[in-house]
C-alpha positions as CSV (number, residue, x, y, z in Angstrom):
1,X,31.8,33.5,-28.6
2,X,28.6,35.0,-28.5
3,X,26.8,32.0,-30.1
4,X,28.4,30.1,-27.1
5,X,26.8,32.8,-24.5
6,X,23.4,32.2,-26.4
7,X,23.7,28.6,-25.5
8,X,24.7,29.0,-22.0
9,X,22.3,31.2,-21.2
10,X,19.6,29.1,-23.1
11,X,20.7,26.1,-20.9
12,X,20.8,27.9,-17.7
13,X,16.9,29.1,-18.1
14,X,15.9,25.6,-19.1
15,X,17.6,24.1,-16.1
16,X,15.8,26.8,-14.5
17,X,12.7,25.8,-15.7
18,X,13.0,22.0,-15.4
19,X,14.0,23.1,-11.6
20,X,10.7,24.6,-11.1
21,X,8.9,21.8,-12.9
22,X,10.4,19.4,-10.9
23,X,9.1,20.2,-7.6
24,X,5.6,19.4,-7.6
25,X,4.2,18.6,-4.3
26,X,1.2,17.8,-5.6
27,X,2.3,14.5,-7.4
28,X,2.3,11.5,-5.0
29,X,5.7,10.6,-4.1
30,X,5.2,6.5,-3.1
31,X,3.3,5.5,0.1
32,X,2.6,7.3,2.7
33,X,1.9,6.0,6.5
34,X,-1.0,5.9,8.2
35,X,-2.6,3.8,11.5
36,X,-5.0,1.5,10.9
37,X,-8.1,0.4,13.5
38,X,-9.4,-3.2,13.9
39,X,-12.4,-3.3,16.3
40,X,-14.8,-6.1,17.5
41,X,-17.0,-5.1,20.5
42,X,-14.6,-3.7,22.4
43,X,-11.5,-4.8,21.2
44,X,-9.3,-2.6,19.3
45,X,-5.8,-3.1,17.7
46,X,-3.8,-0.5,15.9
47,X,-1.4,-1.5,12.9
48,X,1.0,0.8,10.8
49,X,0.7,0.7,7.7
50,X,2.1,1.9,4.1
51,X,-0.5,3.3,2.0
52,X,-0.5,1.9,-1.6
53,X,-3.1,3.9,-3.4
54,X,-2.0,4.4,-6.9
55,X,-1.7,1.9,-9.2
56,X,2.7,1.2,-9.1
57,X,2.3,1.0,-5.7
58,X,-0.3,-1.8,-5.6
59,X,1.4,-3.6,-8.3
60,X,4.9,-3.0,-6.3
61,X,3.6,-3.7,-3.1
62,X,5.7,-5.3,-0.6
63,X,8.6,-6.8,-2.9
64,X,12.2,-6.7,-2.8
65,X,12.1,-6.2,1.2
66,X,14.0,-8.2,3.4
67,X,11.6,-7.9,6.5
68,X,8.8,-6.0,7.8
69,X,8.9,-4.3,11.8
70,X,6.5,-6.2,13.8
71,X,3.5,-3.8,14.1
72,X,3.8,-2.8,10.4
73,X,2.0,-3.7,7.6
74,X,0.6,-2.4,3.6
75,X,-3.0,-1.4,3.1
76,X,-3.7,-1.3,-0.6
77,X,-6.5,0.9,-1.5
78,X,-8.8,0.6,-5.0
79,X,-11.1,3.5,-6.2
80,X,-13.7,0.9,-6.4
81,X,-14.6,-3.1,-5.8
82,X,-12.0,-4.9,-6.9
83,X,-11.3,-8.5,-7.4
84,X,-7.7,-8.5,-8.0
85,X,-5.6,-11.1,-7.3
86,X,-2.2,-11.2,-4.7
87,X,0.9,-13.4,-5.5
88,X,4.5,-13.1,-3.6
89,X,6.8,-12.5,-6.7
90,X,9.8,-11.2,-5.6
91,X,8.5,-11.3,-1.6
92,X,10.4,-13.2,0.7
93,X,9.1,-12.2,4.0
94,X,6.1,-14.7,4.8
95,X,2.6,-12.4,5.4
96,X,-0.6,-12.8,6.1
97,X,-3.6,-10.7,3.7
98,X,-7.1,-9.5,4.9
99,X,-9.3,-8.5,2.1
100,X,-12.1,-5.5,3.2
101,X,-15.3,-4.7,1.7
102,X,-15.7,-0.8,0.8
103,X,-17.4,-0.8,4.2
104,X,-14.7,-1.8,6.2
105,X,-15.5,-5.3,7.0
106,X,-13.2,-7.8,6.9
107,X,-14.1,-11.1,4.1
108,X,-11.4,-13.1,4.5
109,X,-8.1,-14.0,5.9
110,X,-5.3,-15.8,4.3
111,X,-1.6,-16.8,4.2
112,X,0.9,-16.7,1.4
113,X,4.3,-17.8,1.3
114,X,7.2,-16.1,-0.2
115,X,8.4,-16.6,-3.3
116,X,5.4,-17.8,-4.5
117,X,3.4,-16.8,-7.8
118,X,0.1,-18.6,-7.0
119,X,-2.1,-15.8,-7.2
120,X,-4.5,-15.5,-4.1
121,X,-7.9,-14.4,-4.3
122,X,-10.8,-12.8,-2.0
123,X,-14.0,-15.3,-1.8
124,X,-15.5,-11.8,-3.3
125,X,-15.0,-8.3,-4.3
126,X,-13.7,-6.3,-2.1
127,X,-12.3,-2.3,-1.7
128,X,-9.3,-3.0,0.3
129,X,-6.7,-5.7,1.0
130,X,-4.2,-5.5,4.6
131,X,-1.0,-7.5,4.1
132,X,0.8,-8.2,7.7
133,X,3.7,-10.3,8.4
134,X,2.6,-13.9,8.8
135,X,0.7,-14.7,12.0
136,X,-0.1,-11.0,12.8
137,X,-3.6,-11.5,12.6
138,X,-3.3,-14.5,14.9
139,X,-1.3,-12.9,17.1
140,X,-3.9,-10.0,17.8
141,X,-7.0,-11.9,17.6
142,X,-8.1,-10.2,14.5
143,X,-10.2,-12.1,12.6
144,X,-12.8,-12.4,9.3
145,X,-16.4,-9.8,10.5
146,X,-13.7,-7.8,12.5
147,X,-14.2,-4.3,11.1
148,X,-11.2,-2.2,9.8
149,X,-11.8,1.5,10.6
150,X,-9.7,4.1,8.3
151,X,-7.7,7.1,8.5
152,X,-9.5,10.3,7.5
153,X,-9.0,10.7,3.6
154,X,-7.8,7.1,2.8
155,X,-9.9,5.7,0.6
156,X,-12.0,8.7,-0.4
């Protein structure tokens, strides 16, 4: 009996404890949402976007989603230049991709279609990559010199 207490009240602090551990607000918990700025003398567009910063959430991205709200979007952020390639594994909504130099200026504007594992690359490095649903950057007249002005803290 009491070697049975022992262990019940050596579980309950350890529960206890991974409780405590467990709750770390620190520790990024997937993307977050911010709104993004395109300008061009005087014209300005806002887009929504998830923010994939870490690593899993770049290489996760936008698979596995069924579709995408109109005005939304994911802006994948490096630490530095990158020249990383795109593909549409597992993606089956069709989207558009804007790859940004660390300065915010937009290089280059291209479509991919779902499903497809033909790996899509910027014409250079670039710090920052905008992936819309197909035809969005048509649609709002945003296009390659346009200059992509972020959040507060994104990025940095």
């Amino acid at each position: 009996m009491r070697l049975a207490c022992a262990l019940a009240s050596s579980l309950i602090i350890v529960l206890a404890l991974a409780a405590a551990c467990g709750d770390d607000s620190s520790e990024p918990s997937g993307p977050y949402t911010e709104t993004l700025h395109f300008t061009r003398a005087g014209h300005d567009v806002t887009l929504n976007v998830e923010v994939a910063d870490q690593p899993g959430e770049r290489a996760q991205g936008l698979m596995n989603r069924q579709s995408m709200p109109d005005d939304a979007g994911m802006l994948f952020v490096w630490p530095t230049d990158t020249q990383s390639g795109f593909w549409m594994r597992d993606t089956v909504v069709p989207l558009s991709i804007a790859f940004v130099t660390a300065g915010g200026v937009i290089i280059d504007i291209q479509d991919m279609e779902p499903l497809s594992e033909e790996r899509i690359f910027a014409p250079q490095p670039y710090r920052y990559a905008v992936e819309v649903n197909q035809g969005w950057f048509d649609d709002n007249d945003v296009r390659v010199d346009d200059v992509l002005q972020l959040p507060v803290g994104v990025g940095s």
